[in-house]
C-alpha positions as a Markdown table, in Angstrom:
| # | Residue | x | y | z |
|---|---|---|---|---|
| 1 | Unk | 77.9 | 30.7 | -5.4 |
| 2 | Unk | 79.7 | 31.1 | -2.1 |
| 3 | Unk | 80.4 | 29.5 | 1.2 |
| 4 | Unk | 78.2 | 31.8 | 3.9 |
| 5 | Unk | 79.8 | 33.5 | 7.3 |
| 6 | Unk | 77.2 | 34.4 | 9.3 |
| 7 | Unk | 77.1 | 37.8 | 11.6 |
| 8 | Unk | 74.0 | 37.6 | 13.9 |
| 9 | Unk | 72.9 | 41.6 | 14.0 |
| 10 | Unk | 69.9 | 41.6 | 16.4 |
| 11 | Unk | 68.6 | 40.4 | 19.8 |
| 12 | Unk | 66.8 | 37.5 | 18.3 |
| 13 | Unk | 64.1 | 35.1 | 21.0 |
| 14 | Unk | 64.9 | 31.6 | 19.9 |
| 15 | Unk | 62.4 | 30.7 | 17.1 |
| 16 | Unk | 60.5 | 27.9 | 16.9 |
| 17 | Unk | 62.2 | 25.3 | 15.0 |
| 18 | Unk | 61.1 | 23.9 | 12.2 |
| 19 | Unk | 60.3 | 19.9 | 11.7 |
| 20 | Unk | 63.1 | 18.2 | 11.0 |
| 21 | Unk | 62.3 | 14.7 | 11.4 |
| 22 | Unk | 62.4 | 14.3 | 7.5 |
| 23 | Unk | 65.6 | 15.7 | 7.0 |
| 24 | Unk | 68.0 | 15.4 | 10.1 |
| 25 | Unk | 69.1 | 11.6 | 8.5 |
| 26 | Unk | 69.4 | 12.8 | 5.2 |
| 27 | Unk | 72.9 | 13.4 | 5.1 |
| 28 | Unk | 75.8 | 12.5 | 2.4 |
| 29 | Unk | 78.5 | 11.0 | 3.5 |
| 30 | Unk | 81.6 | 13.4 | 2.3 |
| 31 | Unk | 83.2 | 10.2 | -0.3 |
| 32 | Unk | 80.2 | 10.7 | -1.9 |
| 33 | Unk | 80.2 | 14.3 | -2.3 |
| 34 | Unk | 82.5 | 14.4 | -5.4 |
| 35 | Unk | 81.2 | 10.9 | -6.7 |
| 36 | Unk | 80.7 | 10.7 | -10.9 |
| 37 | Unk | 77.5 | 9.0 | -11.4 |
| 38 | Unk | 78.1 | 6.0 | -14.1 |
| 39 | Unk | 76.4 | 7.5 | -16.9 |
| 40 | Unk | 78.7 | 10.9 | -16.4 |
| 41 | Unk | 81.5 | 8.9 | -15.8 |
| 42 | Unk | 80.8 | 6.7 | -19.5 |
| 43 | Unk | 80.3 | 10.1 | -21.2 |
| 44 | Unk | 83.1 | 12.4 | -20.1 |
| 45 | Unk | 85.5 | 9.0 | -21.6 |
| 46 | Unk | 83.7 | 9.5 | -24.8 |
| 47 | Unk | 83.2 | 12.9 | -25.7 |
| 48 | Unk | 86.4 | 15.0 | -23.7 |
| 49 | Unk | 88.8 | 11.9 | -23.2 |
| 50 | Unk | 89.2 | 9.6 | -25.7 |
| 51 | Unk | 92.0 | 10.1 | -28.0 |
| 52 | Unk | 93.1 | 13.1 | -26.3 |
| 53 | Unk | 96.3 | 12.4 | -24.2 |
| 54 | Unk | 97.6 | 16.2 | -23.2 |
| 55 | Unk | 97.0 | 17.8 | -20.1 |
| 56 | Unk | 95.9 | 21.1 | -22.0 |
| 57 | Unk | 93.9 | 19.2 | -24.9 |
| 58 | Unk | 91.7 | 17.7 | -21.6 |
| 59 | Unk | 91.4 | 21.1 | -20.0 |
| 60 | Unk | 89.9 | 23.0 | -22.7 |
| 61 | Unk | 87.9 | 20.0 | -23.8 |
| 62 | Unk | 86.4 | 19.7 | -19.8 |
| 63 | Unk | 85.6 | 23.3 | -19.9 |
| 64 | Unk | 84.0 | 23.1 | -23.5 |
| 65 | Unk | 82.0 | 19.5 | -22.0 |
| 66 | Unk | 80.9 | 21.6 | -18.7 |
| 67 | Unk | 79.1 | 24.5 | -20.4 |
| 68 | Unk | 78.6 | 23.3 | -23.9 |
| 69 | Unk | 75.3 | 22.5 | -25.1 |
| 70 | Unk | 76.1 | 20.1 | -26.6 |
| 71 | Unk | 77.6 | 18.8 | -22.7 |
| 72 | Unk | 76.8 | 19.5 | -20.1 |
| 73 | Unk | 75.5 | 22.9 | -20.6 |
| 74 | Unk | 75.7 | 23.8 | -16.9 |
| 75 | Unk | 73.6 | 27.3 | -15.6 |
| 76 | Unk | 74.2 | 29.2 | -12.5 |
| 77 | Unk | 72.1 | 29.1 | -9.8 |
| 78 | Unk | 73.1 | 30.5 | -6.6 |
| 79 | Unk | 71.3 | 28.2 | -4.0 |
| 80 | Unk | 72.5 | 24.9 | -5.7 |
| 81 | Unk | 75.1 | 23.6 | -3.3 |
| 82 | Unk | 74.6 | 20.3 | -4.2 |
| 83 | Unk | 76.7 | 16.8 | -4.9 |
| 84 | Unk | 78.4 | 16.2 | -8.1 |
| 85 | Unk | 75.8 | 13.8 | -8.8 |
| 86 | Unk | 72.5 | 16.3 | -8.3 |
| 87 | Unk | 74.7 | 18.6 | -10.3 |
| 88 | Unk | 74.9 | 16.5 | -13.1 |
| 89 | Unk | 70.7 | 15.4 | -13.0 |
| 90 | Unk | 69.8 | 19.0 | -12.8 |
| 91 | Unk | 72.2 | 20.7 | -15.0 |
| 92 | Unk | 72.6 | 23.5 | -12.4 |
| 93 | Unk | 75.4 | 25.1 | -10.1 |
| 94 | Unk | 77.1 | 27.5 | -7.7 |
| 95 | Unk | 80.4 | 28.3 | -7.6 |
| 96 | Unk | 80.9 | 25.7 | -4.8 |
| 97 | Unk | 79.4 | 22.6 | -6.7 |
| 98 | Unk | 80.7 | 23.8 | -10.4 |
| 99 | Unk | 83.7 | 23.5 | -8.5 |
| 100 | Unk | 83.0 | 20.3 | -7.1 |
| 101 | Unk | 82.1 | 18.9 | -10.2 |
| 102 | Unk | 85.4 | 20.2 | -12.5 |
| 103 | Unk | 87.5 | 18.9 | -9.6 |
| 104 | Unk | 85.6 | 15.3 | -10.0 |
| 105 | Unk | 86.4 | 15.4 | -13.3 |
| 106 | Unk | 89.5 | 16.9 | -13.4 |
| 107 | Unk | 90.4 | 13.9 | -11.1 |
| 108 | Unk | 88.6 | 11.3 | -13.5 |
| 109 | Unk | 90.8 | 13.1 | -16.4 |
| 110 | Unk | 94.6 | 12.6 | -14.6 |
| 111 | Unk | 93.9 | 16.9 | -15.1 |
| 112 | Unk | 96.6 | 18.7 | -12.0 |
| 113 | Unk | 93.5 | 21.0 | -10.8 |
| 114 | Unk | 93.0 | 22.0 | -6.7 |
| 115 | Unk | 90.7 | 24.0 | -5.2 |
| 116 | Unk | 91.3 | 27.9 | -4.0 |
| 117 | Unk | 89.3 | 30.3 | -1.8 |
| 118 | Unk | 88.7 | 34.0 | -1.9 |
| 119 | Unk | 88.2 | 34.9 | 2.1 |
| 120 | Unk | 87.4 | 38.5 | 1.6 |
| 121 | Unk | 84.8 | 39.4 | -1.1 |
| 122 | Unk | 82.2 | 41.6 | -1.1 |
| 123 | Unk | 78.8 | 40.1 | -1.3 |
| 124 | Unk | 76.0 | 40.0 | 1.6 |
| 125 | Unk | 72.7 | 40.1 | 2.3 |
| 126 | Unk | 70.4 | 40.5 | 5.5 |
| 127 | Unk | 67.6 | 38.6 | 6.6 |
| 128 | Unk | 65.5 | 37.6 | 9.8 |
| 129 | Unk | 68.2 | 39.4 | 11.6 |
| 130 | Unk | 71.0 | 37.8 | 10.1 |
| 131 | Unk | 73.5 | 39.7 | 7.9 |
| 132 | Unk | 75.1 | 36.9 | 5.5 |
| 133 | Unk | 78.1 | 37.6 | 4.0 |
| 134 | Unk | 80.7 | 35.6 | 1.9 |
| 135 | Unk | 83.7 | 33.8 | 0.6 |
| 136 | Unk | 84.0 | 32.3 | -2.9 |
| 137 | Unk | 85.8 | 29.4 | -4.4 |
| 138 | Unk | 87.0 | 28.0 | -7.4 |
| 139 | Unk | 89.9 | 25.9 | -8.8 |
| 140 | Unk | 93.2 | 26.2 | -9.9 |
| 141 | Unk | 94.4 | 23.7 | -12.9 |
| 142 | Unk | 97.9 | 23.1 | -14.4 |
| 143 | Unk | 98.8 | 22.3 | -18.2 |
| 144 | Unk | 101.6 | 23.1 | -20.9 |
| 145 | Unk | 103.1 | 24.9 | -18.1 |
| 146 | Unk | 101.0 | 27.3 | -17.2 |
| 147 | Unk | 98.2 | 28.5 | -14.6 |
| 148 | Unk | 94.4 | 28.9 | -15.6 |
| 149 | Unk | 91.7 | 29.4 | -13.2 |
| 150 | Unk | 88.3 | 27.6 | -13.4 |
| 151 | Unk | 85.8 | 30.2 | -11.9 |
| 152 | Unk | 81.9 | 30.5 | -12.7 |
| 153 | Unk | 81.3 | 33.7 | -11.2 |
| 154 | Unk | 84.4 | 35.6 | -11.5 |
| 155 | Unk | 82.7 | 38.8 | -13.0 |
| 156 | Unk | 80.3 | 38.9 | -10.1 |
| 157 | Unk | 83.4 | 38.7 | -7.3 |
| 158 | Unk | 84.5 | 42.2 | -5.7 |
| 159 | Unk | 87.5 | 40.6 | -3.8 |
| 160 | Unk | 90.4 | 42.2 | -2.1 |
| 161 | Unk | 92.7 | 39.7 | -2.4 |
| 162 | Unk | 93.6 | 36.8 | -4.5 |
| 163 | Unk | 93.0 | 33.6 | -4.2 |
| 164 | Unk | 94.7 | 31.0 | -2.1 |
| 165 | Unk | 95.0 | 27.2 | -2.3 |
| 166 | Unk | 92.9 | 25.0 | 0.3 |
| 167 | Unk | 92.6 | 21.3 | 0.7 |
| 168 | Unk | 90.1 | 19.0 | -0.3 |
| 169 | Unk | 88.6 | 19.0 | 3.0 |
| 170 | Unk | 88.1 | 22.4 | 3.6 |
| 171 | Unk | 86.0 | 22.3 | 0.0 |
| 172 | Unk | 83.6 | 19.7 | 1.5 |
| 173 | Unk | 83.4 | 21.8 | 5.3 |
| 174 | Unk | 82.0 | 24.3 | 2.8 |
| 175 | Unk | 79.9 | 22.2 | 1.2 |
| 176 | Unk | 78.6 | 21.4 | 4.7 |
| 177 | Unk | 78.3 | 24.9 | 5.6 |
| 178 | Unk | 76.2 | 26.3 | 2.9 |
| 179 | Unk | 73.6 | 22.9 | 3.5 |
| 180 | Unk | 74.3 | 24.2 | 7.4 |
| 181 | Unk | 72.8 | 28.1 | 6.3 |
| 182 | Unk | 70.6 | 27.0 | 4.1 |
| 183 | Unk | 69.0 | 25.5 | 7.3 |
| 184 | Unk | 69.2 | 28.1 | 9.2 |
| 185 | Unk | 67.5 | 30.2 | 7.0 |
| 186 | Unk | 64.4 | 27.7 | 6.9 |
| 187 | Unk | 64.6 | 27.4 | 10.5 |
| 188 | Unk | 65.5 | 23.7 | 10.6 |
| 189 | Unk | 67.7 | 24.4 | 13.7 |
| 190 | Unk | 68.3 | 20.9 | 14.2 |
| 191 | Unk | 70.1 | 20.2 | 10.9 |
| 192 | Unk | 71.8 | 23.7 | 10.6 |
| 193 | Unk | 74.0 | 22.2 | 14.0 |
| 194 | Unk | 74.0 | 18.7 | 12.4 |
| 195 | Unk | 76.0 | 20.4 | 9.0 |
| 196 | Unk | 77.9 | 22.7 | 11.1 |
| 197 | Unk | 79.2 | 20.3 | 12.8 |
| 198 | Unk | 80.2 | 18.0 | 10.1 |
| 199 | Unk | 81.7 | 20.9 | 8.6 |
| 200 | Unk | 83.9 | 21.7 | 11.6 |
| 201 | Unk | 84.7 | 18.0 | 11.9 |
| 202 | Unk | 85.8 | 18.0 | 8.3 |
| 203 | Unk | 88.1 | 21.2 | 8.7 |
| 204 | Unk | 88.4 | 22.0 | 12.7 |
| 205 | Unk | 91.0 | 24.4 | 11.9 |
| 206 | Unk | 89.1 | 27.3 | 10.0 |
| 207 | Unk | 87.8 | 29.6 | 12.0 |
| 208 | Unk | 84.4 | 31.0 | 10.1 |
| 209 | Unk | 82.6 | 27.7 | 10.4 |
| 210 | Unk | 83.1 | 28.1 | 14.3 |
| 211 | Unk | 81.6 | 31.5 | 14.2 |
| 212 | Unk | 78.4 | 30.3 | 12.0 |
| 213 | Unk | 77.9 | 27.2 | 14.8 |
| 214 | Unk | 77.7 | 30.0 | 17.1 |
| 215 | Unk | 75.4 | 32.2 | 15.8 |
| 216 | Unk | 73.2 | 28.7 | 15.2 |
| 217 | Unk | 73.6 | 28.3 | 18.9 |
| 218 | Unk | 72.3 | 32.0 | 19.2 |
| 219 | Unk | 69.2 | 31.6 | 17.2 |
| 220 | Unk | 68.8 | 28.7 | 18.8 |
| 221 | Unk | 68.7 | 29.7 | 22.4 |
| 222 | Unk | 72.4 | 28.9 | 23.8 |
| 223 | Unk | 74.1 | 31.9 | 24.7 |
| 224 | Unk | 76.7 | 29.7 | 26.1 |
| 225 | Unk | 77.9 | 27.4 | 23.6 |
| 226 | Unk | 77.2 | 29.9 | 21.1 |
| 227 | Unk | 80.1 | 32.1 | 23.4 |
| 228 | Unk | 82.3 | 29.4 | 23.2 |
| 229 | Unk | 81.8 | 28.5 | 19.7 |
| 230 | Unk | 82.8 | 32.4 | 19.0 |
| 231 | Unk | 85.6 | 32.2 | 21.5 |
| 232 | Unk | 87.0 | 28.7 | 19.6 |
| 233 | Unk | 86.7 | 31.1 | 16.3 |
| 234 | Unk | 88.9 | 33.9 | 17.9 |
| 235 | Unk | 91.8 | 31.2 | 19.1 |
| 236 | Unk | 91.9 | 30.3 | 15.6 |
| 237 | Unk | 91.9 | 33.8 | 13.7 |
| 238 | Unk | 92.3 | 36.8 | 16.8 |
| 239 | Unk | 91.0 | 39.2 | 13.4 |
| 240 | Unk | 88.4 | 37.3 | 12.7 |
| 241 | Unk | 86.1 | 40.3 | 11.8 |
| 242 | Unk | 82.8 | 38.0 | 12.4 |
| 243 | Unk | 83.6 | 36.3 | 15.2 |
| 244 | Unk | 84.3 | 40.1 | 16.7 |
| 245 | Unk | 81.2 | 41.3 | 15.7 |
| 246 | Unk | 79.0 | 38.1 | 17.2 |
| 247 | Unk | 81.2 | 38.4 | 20.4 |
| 248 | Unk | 80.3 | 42.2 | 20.8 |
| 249 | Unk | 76.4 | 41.3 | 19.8 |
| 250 | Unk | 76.2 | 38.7 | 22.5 |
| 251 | Unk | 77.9 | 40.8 | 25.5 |
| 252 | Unk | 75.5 | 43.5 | 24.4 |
| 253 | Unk | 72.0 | 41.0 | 25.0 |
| 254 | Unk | 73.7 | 39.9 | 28.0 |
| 255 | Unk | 74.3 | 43.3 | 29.1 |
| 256 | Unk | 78.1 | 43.5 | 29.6 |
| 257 | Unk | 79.0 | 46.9 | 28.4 |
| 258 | Unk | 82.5 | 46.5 | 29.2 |
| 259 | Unk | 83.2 | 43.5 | 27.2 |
| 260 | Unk | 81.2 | 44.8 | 23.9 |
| 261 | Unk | 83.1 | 47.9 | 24.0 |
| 262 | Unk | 86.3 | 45.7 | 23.9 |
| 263 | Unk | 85.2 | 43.6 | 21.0 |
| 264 | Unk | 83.9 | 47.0 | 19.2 |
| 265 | Unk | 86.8 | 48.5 | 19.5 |
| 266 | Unk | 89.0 | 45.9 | 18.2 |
| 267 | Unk | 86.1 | 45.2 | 15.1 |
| 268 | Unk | 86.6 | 48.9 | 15.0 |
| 269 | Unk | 90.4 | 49.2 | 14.4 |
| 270 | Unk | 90.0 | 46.2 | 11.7 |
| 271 | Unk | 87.3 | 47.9 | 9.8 |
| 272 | Unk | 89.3 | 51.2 | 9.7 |
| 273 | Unk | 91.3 | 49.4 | 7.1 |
| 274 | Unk | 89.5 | 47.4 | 5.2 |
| 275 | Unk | 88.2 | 49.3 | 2.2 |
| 276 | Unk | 85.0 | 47.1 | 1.8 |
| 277 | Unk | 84.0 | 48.6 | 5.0 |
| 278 | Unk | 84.7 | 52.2 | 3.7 |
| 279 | Unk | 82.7 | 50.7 | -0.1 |
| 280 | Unk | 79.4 | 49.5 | 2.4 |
| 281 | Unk | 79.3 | 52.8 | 4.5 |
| 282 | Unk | 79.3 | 54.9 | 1.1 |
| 283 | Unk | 76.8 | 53.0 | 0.0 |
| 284 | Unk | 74.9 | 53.4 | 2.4 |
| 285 | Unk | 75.2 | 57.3 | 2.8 |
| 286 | Unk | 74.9 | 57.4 | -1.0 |
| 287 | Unk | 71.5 | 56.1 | -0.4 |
| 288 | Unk | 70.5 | 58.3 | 2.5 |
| 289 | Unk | 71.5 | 60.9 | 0.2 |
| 290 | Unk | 74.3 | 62.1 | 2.3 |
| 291 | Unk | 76.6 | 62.7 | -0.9 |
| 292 | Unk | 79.7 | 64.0 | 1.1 |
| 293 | Unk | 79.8 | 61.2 | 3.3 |
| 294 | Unk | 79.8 | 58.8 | 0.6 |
| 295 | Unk | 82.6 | 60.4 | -1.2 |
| 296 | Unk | 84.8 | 60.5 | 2.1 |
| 297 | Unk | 84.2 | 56.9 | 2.2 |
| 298 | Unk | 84.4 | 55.9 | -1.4 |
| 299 | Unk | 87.9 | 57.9 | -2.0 |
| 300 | Unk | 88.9 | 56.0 | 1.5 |
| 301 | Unk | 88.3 | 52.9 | -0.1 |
| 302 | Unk | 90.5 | 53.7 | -3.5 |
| 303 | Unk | 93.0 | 55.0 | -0.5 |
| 304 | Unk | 93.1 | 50.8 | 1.0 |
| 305 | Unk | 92.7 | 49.3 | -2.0 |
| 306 | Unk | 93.2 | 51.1 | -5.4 |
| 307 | Unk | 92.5 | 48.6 | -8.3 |
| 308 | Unk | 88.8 | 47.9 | -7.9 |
| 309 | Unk | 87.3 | 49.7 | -10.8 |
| 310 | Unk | 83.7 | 49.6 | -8.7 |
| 311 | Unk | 85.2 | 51.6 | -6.2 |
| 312 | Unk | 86.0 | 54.2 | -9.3 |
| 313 | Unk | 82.8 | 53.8 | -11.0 |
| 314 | Unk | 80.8 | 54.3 | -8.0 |
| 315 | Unk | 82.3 | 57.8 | -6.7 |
| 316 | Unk | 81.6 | 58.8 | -10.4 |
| 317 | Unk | 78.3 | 58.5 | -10.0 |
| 318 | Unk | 78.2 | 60.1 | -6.6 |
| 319 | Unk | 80.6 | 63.3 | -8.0 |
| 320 | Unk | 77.6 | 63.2 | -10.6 |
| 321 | Unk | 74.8 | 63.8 | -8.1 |
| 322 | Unk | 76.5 | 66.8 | -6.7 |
| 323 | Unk | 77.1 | 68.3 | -10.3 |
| 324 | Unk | 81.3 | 67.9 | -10.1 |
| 325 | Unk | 81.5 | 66.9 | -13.7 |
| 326 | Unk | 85.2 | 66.8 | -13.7 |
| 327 | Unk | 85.9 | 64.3 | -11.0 |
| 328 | Unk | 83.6 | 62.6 | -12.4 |
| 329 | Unk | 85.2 | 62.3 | -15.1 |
| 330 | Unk | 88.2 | 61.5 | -13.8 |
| 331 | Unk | 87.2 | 58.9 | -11.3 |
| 332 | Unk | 85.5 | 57.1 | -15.0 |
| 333 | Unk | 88.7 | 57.0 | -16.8 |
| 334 | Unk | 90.2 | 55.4 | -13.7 |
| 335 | Unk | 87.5 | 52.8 | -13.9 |
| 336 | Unk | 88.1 | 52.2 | -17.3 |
| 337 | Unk | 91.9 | 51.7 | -17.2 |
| 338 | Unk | 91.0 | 48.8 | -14.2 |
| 339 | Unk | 88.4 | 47.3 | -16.3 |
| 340 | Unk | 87.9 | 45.0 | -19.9 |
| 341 | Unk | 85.8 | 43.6 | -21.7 |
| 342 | Unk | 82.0 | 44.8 | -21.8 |
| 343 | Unk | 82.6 | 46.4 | -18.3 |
| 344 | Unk | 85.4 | 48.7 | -20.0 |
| 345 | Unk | 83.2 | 49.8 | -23.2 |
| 346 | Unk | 80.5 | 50.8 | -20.4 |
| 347 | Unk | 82.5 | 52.8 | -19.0 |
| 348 | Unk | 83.8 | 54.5 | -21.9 |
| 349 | Unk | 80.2 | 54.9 | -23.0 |
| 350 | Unk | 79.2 | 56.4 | -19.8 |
| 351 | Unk | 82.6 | 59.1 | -20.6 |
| 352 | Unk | 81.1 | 60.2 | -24.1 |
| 353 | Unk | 78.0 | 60.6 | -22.4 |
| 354 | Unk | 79.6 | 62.9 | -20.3 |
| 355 | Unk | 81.6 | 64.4 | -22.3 |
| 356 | Unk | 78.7 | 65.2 | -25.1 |
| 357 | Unk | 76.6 | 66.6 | -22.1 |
| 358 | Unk | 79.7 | 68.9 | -20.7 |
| 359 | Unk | 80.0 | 70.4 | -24.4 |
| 360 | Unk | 76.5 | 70.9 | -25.2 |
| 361 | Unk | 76.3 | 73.2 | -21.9 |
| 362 | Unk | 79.6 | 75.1 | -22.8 |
């Protein structure tokens, strides 16, 4: 679903890498990334082309082909960063290769369609000492005059931001990227560098592929050209909040206090306003059951950046836990107005709820 930016949270020994022999020459080439296999290629002509010569007849019918069943019929599967061509054999996707795949044959269909790229969302996970957290992607595509965006997974994004346009090659670097973590999280240190690298070489310019090769370097042993992989990272974005954090990480194993309080204190000012910090660390005390924290931090959040209604929804439930009923209700309603869809009548159910409870104990 997304293309990974790795933050490497603990003094790790360099593990023992796994064999690689296998897999280390097992590489695509980028041309053949985005490659239509024949047989795709013969049946996107006959079911969404022929005799449809519009832009916006082709778009619709490519969307319809994609996740039809009687297409396609494409499923979701977060770990499938794969080619256009595996795509197509196993019928399954991420948000990277679906967009892979509508770009391929967007391109097949003379469809205006171009990748974009979400850089702040919130979605992470932690692992062997690793916290992995994410950008998403997904495409843009002109017809009739108008914009429509092509996204897989655009109910499961929390992002702060909207999207931007990026170029081809930056697509494939991620592409290379999420093969490069995938690696890394089986430990095949070898080909995590090999993918990082051909990730960097595709897009040297974009600074969180730097800062993953780093914390590769880390796990695997070299403090030094991790260093200057996360210095390379900083040249390109100074704010780069991951690269900061890795930099503060690896002057803290080698014992420089001075330089980690630097790079803390310039993660710290960052984080102060970014409201997915503020939506983690409520979390987090919501769990410890530290309800006042989480409240501070949630209504900071809404503070940065007031139109996510999960930001709402979530200091409803923590108002809940310490019985304030009527912020409660008021955060819920605000949650409701930023939502749609099934996400707005949830809401609204979870108001009459409340509201049937409130009168019942009046």
């Amino acid at each position: 679903m997304f293309s990974w930016v790795l933050a490497a949270t603990l003094a790790l020994a360099a593990p023992e890498p796994a064999a690689t022999a296998a897999t280390v020459a097992d590489v695509t080439p980028p041309a053949q990334i985005m490659a239509l296999p024949a047989e795709l290629r013969t049946r996107f002509h006959a079911e969404v082309l022929d005799g449809h010569t519009s832009q916006q007849a082709r778009l619709e019918r490519t969307i319809d082909f994609m996740f039809g069943a009687e297409g396609l019929g494409m499923t979701y599967k977060e770990t499938a960063t794969t080619t256009v061509a595996q795509a197509y054999a196993t019928r399954e996707a991420n948000c990277l290769t679906f967009t892979l795949l509508f770009l391929a044959l967007a391109r097949e269909g003379g469809i205006d369609a171009r990748p974009q790229e979400i850089e702040q969302t919130l979605a992470w996970h932690q692992e062997d000492g690793t916290l992995y957290r994410s950008n998403h992607v997904n495409a843009i595509a002109r017809a009739s005059g108008k914009q429509y965006s092509v996204d897989v997974a655009r109910d499961a994004v929390m992002s702060r931001n909207p999207p931007v346009p990026i170029s081809e090659a930056r697509l494939l670097a991620h592409y290379y990227n999420n093969l490069g973590i995938a690696a890394l999280e089986r430990l095949d240190l070898d080909v995590a560098r090999r993918d990082l690298e051909q990730a960097i070489a595709l897009d040297p310019g974009y600074a969180n592929h730097w800062s993953n090769a780093g914390v590769v370097a880390v796990r695997s042993g070299d403090a030094d050209t991790a260093e200057r992989d996360y210095r390379k990272a900083l040249s390109l974005d100074p704010d780069n909040t991951n690269a900061l954090f890795n930099m503060a990480g690896l002057a803290n194993r080698r014992g420089d206090a001075k330089l980690e309080a630097e790079y803390r204190r310039r993660l710290a000012r960052l984080q102060q306003q970014d409201p997915f910090h503020h939506f983690l660390l409520a979390v987090n005390h919501e769990r410890a059951g530290e309800y006042a924290l989480a409240i501070q931090h949630y209504r900071r959040a809404i503070q940065l950046y007031g139109d996510e209604h999960r930001f709402y929804g979530a200091l409803a439930r923590t108002y809940l836990r310490v019985g304030d009923t009527r912020r409660a209700a008021r955060a819920l309603a605000r949650a409701q107005a930023l939502s749609d869809g099934d996400t707005r009548a949830a809401y609204r159910a979870r108001l009459d709820s409340l509201s049937g409870a409130t009168r019942e104990t009046h």
